[in-house]
C-alpha positions as CSV (number, residue, x, y, z in Angstrom):
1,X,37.2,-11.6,-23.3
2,X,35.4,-15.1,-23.1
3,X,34.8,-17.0,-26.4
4,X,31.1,-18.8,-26.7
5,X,31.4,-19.2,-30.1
6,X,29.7,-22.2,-31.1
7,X,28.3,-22.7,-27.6
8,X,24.3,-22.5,-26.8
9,X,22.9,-21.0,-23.4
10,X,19.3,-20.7,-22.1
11,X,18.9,-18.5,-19.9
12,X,15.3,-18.4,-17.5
13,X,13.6,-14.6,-16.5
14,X,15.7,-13.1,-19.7
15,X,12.9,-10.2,-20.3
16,X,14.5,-7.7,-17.8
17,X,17.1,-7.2,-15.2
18,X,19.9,-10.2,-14.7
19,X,18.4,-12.5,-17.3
20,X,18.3,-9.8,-20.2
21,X,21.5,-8.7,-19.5
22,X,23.0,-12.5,-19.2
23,X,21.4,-12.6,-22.8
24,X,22.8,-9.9,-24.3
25,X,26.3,-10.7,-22.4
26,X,26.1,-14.2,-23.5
27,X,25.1,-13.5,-27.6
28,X,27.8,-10.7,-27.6
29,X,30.4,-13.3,-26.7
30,X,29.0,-15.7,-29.6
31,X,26.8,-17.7,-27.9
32,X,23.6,-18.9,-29.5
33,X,20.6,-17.7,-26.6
34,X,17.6,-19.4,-25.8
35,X,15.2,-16.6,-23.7
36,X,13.1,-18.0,-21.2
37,X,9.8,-15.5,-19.2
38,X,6.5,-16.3,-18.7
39,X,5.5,-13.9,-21.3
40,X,7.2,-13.2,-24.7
41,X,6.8,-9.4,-25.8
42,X,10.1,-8.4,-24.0
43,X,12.3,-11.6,-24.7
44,X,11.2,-11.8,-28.1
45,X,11.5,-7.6,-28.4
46,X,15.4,-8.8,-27.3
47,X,15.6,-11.7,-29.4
48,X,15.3,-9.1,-32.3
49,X,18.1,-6.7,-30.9
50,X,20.1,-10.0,-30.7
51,X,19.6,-11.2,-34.4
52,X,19.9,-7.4,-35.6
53,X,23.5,-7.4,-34.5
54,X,24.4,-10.9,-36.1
55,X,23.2,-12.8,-33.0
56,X,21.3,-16.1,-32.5
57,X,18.3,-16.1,-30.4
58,X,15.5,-18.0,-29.6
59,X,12.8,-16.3,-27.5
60,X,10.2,-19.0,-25.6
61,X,7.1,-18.3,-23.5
62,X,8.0,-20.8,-19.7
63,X,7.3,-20.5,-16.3
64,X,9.5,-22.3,-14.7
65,X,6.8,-23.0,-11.4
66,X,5.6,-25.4,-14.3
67,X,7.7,-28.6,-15.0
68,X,6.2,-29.2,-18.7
69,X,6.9,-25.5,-19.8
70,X,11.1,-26.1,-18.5
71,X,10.6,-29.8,-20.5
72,X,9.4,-28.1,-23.7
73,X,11.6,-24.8,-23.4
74,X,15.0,-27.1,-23.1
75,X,13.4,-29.3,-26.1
76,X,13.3,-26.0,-27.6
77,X,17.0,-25.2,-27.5
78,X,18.1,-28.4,-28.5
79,X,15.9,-28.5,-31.3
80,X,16.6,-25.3,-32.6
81,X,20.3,-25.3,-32.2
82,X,21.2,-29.2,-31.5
83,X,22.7,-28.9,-28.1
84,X,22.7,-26.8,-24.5
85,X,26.3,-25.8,-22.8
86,X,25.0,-23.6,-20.4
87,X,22.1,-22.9,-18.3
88,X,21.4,-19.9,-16.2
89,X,18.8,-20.6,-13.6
90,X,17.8,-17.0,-12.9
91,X,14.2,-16.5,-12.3
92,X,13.3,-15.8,-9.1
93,X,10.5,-14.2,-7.1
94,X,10.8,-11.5,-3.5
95,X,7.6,-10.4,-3.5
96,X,5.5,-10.3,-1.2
97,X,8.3,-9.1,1.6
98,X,6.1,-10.0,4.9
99,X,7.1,-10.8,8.5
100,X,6.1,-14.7,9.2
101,X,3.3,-13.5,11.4
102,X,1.8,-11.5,8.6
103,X,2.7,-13.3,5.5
104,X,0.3,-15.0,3.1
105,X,0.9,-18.4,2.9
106,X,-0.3,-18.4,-1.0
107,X,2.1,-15.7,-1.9
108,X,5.4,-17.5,-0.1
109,X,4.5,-21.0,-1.7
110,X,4.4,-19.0,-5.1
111,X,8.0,-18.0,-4.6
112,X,9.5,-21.6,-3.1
113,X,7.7,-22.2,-6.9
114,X,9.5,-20.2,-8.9
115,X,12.7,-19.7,-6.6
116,X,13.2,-23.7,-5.5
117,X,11.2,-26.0,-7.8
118,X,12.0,-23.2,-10.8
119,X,15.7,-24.3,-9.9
120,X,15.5,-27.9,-9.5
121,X,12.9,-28.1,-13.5
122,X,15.7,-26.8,-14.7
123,X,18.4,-28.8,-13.8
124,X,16.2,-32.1,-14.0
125,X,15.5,-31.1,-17.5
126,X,19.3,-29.9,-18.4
127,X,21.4,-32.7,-16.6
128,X,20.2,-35.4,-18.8
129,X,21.1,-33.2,-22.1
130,X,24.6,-32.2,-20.7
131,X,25.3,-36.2,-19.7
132,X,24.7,-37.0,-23.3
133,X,26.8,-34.3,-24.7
134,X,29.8,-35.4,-22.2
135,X,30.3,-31.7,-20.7
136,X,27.8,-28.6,-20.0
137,X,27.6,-26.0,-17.1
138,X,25.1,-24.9,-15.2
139,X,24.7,-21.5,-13.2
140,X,22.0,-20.9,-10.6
141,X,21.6,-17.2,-9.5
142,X,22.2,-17.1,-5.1
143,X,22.4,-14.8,-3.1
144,X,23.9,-13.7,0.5
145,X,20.6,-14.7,2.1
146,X,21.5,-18.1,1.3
147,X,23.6,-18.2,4.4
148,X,21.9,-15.1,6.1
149,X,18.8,-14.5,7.9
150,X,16.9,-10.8,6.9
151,X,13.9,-9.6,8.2
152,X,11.0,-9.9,5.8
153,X,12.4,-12.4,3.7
154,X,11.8,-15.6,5.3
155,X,10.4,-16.8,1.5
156,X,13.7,-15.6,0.0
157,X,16.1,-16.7,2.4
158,X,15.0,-20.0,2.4
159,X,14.5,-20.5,-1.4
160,X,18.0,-19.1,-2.1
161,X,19.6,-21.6,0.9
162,X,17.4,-24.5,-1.3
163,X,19.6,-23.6,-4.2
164,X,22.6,-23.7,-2.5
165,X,22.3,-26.9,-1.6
166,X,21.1,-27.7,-4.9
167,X,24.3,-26.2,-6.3
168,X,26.2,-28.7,-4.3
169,X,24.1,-31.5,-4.1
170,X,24.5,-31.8,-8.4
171,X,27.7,-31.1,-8.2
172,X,28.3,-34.1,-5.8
173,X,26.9,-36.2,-8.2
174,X,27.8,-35.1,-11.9
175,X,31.1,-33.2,-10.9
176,X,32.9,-35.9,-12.4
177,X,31.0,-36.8,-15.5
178,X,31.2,-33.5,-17.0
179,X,28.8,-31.2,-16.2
180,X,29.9,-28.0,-13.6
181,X,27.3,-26.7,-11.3
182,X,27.5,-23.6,-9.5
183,X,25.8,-20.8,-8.2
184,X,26.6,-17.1,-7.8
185,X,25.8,-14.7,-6.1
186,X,26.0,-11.3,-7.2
187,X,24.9,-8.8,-4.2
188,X,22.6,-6.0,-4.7
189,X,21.8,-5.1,-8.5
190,X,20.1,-2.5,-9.7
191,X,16.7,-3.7,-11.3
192,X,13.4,-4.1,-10.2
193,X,13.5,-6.0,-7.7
194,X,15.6,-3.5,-5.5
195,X,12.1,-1.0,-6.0
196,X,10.4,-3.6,-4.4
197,X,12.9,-4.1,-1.5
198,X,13.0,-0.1,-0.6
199,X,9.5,0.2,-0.5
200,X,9.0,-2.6,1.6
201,X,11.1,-0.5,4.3
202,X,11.8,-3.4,6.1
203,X,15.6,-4.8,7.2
204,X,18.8,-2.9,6.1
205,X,18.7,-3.5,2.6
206,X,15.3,-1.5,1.7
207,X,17.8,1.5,3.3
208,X,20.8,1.5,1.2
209,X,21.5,4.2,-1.2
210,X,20.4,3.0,-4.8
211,X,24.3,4.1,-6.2
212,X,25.3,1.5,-4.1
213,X,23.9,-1.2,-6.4
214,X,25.8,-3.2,-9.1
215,X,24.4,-2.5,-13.0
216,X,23.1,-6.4,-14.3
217,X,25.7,-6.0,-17.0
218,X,28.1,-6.5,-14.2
219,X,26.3,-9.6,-13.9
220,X,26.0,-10.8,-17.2
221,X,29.8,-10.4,-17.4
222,X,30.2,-12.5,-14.4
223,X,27.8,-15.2,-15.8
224,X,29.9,-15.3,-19.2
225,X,33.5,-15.6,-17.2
226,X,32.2,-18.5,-14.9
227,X,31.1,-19.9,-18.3
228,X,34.5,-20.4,-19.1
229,X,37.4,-21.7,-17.3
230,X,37.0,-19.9,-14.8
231,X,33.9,-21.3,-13.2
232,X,35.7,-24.7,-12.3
233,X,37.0,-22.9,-9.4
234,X,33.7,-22.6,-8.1
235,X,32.0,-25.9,-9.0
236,X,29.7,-26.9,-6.2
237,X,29.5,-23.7,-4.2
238,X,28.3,-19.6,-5.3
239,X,31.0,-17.3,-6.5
240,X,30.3,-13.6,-4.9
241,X,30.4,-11.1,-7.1
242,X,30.6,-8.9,-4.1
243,X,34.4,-9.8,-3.7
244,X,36.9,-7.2,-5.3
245,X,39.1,-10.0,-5.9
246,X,36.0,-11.5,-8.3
247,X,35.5,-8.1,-9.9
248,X,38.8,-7.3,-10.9
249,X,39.5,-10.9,-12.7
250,X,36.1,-10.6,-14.7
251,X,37.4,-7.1,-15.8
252,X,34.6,-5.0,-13.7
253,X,37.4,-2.9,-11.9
């Protein structure tokens, strides 16, 4: 079982799906939580569970499309509980799924937004607070369409192989002053997004049998191991959840 106690996460999109269950995962473990969405009812609805069973949470209204609202959410944390060990870049956009020929050009700039510059807020925001502290982690959500091409998601693909490189672009330069960054992916989980995906109908994924997808609380796990010693074996690239090997040390199977 990890041991956060004493450490403080934030954690962006925590109203539903990967991010709420990161939350919960993280707080459970003894982590102080800092819940990022665009809208509060659900994080702070979750923030409540949290402090109901001796947690410490912090629920805060940010889109992460909008630099200011990462700046003032990461001010947040640290003013509220004095530091920031970990940050899980999670928020992250699919919708519209469109062919190139028929996408709206609106729509996929919306996701490089959220998906790319969302990212790169965040860890703009968090490096400097991690340098000061001497040590910090940070965990960006990937994907396998970071390294593969799908039908449909030309928006999703590409914003998930910016983060990648994002991954190992700030591990290249703060991998030795303290702060680990890396990315994982987790495969196909079963949340909202996957509704989206199979009624899309288009490429592979939209046709897989919905028991074939992971719970988030697989994922939340996984976020809490790699926040321990176990993420510096994957400093600077993703770990896949999707690997039996992976499962079986976080405790999944």
């Amino acid at each position: 079982m990890p041991d956060l106690t004493g450490k403080v996460a934030l954690v962006t999109g925590a109203s539903r799906g990967i991010g709420e269950a990161a939350a919960r995962c993280l707080a459970k473990y003894g982590a102080a939580v800092v819940l990022a969405a665009r809208t509060t009812a659900d994080i702070e609805r979750i923030a409540k569970d949290i402090q109901s069973l001796g947690g410490k949470a912090e629920a805060v209204a940010c889109d992460v499309a909008d630099h200011a609202a990462v700046t003032e959410a990461i001010r947040t944390c640290t003013e509220r509980f004095g530091r920031l060990d970990l940050l899980v870049n999670n928020a992250g956009l699919i919708e519209p799924i469109a062919r190139l020929d028929e996408s709206d050009p609106e729509a996929w700039d919306k996701v490089i937004d959220v998906n790319v510059k969302g990212v790169y807020y965040g860890l703009r925001e968090a490096l400097p607070v991690m340098l000061a502290q001497g040590s910090g982690t940070i965990i960006n959500i990937s994907s396998g369409a970071a390294t593969g091409a799908l039908e449909g998601w030309s928006h999703y693909c590409a914003s998930k192989a910016a983060v990648l490189s994002l991954t190992k672009c700030a591990h290249v330069e703060y991998g030795d002053k303290g702060v680990r960054v890396l990315g994982l992916s987790p495969g196909t989980v079963r949340t909202e997004m996957q509704v989206a995906i199979k009624a899309s109908g288009i490429n592979p994924v939209s046709q897989l049998d919905p028991d074939v997808h992971i719970p988030p609380e697989w994922v939340g796990e996984t976020i809490c191991w790699l926040a321990g010693k176990a993420g510096d074996d994957y400093v600077g690239t993703d770990c896949s959840l999707r690997e039996e090997s992976v499962r079986r040390a976080v405790g999944l199977i």
